[in-house]
C-alpha positions in Angstrom: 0.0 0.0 0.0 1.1 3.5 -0.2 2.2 5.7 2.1 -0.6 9.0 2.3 -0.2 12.0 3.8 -2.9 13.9 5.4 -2.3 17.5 5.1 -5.0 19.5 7.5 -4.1 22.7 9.5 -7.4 23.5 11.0 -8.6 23.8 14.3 -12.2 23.8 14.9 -15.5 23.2 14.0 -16.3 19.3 12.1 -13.1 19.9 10.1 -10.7 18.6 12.5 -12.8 15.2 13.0 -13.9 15.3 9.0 -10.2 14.8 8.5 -9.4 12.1 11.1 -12.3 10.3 10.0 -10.4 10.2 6.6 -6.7 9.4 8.1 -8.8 6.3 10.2 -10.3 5.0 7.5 -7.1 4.7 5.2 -5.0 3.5 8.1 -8.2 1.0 8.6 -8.1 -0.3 4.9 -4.1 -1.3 5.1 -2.7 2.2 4.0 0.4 3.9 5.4 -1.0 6.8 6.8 1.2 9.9 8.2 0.1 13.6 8.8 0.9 17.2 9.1 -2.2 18.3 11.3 -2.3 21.7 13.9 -0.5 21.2 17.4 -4.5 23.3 18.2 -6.9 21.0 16.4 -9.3 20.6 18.8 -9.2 16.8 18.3 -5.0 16.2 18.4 -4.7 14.0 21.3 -6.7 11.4 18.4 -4.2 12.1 16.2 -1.2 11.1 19.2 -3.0 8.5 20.3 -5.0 7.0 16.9 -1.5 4.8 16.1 -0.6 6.6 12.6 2.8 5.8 12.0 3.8 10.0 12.0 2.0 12.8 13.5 4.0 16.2 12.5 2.4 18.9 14.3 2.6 22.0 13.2 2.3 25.8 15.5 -0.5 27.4 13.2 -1.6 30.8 14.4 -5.0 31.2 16.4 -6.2 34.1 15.5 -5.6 37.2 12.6 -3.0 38.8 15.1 -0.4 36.6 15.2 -0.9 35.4 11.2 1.5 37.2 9.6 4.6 36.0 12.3 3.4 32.7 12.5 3.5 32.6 8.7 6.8 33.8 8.7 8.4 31.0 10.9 6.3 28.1 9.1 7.4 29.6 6.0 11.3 30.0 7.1 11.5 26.9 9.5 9.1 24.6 10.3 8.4 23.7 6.9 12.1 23.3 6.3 12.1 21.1 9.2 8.9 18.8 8.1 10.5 19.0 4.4 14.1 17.5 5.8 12.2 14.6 7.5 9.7 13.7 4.8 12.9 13.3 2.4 13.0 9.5 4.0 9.5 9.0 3.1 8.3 7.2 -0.1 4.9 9.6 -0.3 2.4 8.3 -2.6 -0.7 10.9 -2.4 -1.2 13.8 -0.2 -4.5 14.4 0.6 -5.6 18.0 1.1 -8.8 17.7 3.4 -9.4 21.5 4.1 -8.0 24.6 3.1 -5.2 26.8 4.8 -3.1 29.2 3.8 -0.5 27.1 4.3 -1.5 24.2 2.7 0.3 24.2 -0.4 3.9 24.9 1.3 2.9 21.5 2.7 1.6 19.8 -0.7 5.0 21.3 -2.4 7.7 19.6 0.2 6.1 16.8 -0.8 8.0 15.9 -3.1 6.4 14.1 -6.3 3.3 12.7 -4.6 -0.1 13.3 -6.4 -2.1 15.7 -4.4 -6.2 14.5 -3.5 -8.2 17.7 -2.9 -11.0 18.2 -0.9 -13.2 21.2 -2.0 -16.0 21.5 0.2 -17.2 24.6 -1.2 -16.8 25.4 -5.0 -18.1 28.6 -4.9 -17.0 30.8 -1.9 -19.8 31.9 0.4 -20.3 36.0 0.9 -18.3 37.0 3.6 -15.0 34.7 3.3 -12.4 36.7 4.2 -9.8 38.1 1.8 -6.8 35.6 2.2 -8.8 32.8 1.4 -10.8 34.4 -1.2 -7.6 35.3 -2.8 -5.4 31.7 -2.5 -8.5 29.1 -2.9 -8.3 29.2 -6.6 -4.5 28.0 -6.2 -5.2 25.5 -3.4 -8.0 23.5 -6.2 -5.8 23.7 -9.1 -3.4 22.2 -7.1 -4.9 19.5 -7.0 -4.1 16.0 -9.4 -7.2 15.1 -7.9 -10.4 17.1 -6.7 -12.9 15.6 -4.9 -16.8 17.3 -4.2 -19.0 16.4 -1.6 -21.8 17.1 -4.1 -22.1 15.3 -7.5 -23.8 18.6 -8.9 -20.6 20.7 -8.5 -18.5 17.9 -10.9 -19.5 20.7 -13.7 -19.1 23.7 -11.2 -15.3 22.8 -10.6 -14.7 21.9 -14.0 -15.7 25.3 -15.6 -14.6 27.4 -12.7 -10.9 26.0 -12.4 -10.3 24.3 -15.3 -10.3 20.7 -13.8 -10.5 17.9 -16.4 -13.4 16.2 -15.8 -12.1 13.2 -15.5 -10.1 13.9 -12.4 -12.8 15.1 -10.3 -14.2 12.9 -8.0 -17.4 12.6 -5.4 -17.6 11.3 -2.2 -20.1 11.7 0.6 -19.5 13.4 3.9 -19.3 10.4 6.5 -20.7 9.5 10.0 -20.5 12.3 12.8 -20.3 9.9 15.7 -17.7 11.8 17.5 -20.2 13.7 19.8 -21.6 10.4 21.3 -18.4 9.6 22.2 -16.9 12.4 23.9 -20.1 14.2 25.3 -19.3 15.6 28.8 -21.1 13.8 31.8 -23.7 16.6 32.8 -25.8 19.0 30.1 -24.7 22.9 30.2 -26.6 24.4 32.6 -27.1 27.6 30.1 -28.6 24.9 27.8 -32.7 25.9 27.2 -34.9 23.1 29.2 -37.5 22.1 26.9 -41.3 21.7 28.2 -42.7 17.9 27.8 -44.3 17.6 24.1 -43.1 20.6 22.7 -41.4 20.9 19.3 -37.9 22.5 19.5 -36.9 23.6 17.0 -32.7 24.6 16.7 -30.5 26.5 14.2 -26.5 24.9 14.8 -23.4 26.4 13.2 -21.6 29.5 12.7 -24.2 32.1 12.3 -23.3 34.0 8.6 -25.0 35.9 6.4 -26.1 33.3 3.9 -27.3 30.3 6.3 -30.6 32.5 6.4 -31.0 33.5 10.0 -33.5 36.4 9.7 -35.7 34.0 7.5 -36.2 31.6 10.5 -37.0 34.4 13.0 -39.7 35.6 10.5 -40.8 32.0 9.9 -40.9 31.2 13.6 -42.8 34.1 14.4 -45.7 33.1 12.3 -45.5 29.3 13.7 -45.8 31.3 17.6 -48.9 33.4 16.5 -50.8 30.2 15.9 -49.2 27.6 18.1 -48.0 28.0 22.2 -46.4 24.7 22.0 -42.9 25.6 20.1 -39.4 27.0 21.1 -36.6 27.6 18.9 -32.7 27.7 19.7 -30.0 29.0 17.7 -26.5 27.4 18.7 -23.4 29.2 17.0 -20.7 31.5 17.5 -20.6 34.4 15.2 -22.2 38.1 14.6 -26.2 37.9 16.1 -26.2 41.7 16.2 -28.0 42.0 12.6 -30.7 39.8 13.6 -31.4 41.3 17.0 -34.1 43.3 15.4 -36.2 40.3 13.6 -35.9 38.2 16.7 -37.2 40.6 19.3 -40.5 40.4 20.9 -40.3 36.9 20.6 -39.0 33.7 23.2 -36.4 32.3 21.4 -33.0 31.1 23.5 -29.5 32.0 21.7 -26.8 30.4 22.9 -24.1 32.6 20.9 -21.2 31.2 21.5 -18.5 28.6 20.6 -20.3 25.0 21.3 -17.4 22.4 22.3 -17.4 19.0 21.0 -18.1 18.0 24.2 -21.1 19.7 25.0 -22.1 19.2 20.9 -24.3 15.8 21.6 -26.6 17.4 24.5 -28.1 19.5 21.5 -29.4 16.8 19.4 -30.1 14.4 22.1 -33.6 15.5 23.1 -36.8 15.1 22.5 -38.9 16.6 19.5 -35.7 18.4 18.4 -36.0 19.8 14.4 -32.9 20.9 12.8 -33.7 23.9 10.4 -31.6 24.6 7.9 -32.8 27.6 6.1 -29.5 28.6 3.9 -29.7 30.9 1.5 -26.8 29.0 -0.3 -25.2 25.9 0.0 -22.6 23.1 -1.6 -23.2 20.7 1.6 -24.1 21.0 5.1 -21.5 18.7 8.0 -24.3 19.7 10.5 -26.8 17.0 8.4 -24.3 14.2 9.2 -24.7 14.9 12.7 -28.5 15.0 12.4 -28.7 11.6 10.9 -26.3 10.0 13.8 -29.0 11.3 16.1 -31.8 11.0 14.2 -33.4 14.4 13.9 -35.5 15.5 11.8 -34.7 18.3 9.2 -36.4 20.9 7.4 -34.1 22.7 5.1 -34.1 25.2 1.7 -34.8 23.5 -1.2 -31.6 23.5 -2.8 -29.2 21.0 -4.9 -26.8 20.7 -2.4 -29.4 19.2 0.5 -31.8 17.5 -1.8 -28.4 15.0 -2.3 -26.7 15.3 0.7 -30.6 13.7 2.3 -31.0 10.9 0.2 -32.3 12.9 -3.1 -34.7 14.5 -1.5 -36.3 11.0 0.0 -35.4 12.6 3.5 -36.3 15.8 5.0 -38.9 18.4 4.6 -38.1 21.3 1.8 -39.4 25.0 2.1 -39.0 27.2 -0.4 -36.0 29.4 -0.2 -36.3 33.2 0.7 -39.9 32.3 1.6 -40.8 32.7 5.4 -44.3 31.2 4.8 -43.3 28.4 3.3 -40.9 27.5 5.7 -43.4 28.1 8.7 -45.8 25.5 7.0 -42.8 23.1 6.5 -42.5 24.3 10.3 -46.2 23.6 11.4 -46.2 20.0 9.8 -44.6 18.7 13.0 -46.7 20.1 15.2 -50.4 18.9 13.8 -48.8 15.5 12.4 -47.4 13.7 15.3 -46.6 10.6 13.3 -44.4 12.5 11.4 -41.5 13.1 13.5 -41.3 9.0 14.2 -40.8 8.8 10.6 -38.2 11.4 10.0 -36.4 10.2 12.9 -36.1 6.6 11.4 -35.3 7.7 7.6 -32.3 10.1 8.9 -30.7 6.6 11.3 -30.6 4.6 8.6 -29.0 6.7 6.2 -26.4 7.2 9.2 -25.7 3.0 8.9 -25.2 3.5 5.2 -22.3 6.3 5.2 -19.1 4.2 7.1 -16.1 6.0 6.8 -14.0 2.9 5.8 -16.6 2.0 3.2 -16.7 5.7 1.6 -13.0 6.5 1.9 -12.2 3.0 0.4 -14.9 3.1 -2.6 -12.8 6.6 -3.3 -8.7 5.7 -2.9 -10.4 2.0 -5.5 -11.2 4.7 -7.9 -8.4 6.8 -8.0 -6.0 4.2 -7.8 -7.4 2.2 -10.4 -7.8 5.6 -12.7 
């Protein structure tokens, strides 16, 4: 087997655990597996401690502050230093799992291994910031390999960056089962307590512009004028200010804040909990994965990217995008159809038994080895 390399610098978020999940599987499947990961990932003591035969870990900055002199010393040291010790290793493919502005010092010290890119989002949401605006184009080209997360954007990564066809490739986002296994022993105590037989309805991720924010607190406003017997919850770090206005007057909780993998499973382990998705944009969502290993019902835009991502549309309830009303009825179909939430719930766990890392990862290396 060859030797891989996985090449992520990230920190937080599902990234870090997306990219283990990857390293697992091909160390699972008989593959030589070594990585460059951050020293700050959030899950590095499972890269120490998974048994990959080399973990390089690498001082990536933290925060915009310290970018430009951590840059500096990757770029004059570090790298030198990883590039020196790779120079015994026979590397076969690097794959690129998420972007960094680093990331293609690391692909290039590689020496003549083909490079497997992940590109998670084809077309750049509004609101990136600059850097990565500027050096994503480069990090995809890069690429001998791209790989999509969404069959639809095949043709969106082939006109935009010039890809042959041929060498783009799609794979599935995998199981989330981290949370279950690292959930802390007691729930938050600045976690909402939901009334028995309510529907709770929650919003989880990074709050940004296009993920459609102000459309849910329309939406839910409408749902609380007819029905008593609702909450909603947004979860997520990020900027609430702009949506301070639609939200007020009415009883929703936010907890606006960071959420730690740790405290990650209390959200989606309770009862009557709907995951709404109401994006005004979207490639793929790693916040459905974590629904399915759960088993929680969603009701999401109805875009490409979802329809695919929940079984072609076979899963989930679809609202129509930039449309409050519609996704207050989508909304309202839990409450007056109680039977409906028992068959959600069992659709979303059984896709979860279908998307094994070891089975997707290895269906993917088959292909581009026997290319």
């Amino acid at each position: 087997m060859k030797t891989i390399l996985i090449n992520f610098l990230g920190r937080n978020n599902s990234a870090p655990y997306f990219s283990y999940s990857i390293g697992k599987a091909l160390k699972d499947k008989g593959y030589d597996v070594i990585a460059i990961v951050s020293k700050h990932a959030t899950n590095i003591d499972a890269w120490r401690n998974y048994g990959f035969r080399k973990v390089y870990e690498v001082d990536t900055y933290t925060s915009y502050k310290d970018l430009l002199l951590k840059s500096m010393i990757f770029l004059i040291w570090e790298s030198k230093a990883i590039k020196k010790q790779l120079k015994r290793e026979k590397i076969g493919y690097v794959i690129n799992t998420f972007f960094h502005p680093w990331s293609n010092i690391v692909s290039s010290i590689c020496g003549n291994a083909q490079n497997i890119t992940f590109c998670h989002d084809p077309v750049l949401h509004v609101g990136v910031n600059p850097i990565m605006r500027l050096m994503y184009p480069f990090f995809i080209k890069k690429g001998n390999y791209v790989v999509v997360l969404t069959r639809k954007y095949i043709d969106t990564v082939e006109k935009l960056y010039g890809i042959d066809r041929k060498k783009i490739y799609y794979c599935p986002h995998g199981r989330m089962d981290l949370y279950k296994k690292v959930i802390s022993s007691e729930k938050p105590s600045f976690f909402p307590k939901y009334k028995k037989g309510d529907i709770n309805y929650i919003f989880f991720g990074r709050i940004e512009k296009y993920k459609g924010i102000d459309l849910l607190g329309k939406a839910y406003k409408l749902v609380k004028m007819k029905y008593s017997n609702v909450s909603l919850t947004i979860f997520g770090a990020g900027n609430f200010e702009p949506y301070k206005g639609v939200f007020k007057g009415s009883d929703i909780n936010v907890i606006n804040e960071y959420i730690s993998d740790e405290n990650i499973g209390w959200i989606f382990n309770e009862e009557n909990i709907v995951l709404v998705l109401p994006y005004k944009k979207v490639t793929q969502s790693g916040v459905i994965p974590i629904a399915f290993e759960y088993g929680v019902p969603v009701i999401c835009s109805d875009l490409i990217g979802f329809r695919e991502q929940l079984d072609n549309g076979q899963v989930g309830l679809y609202f129509n995008p930039d449309d409050e009303k519609s996704l207050a009825c989508e909304m309202e179909k839990f409450i007056n159809d109680k039977s409906l939430y028992d068959i959600q719930k069992k659709k979303m766990r059984i896709i979860s038994e279908n998307i094994e890392w070891n089975d997707i990862i290895g269906n993917l290396m088959k292909e581009i080895d026997d290319a």
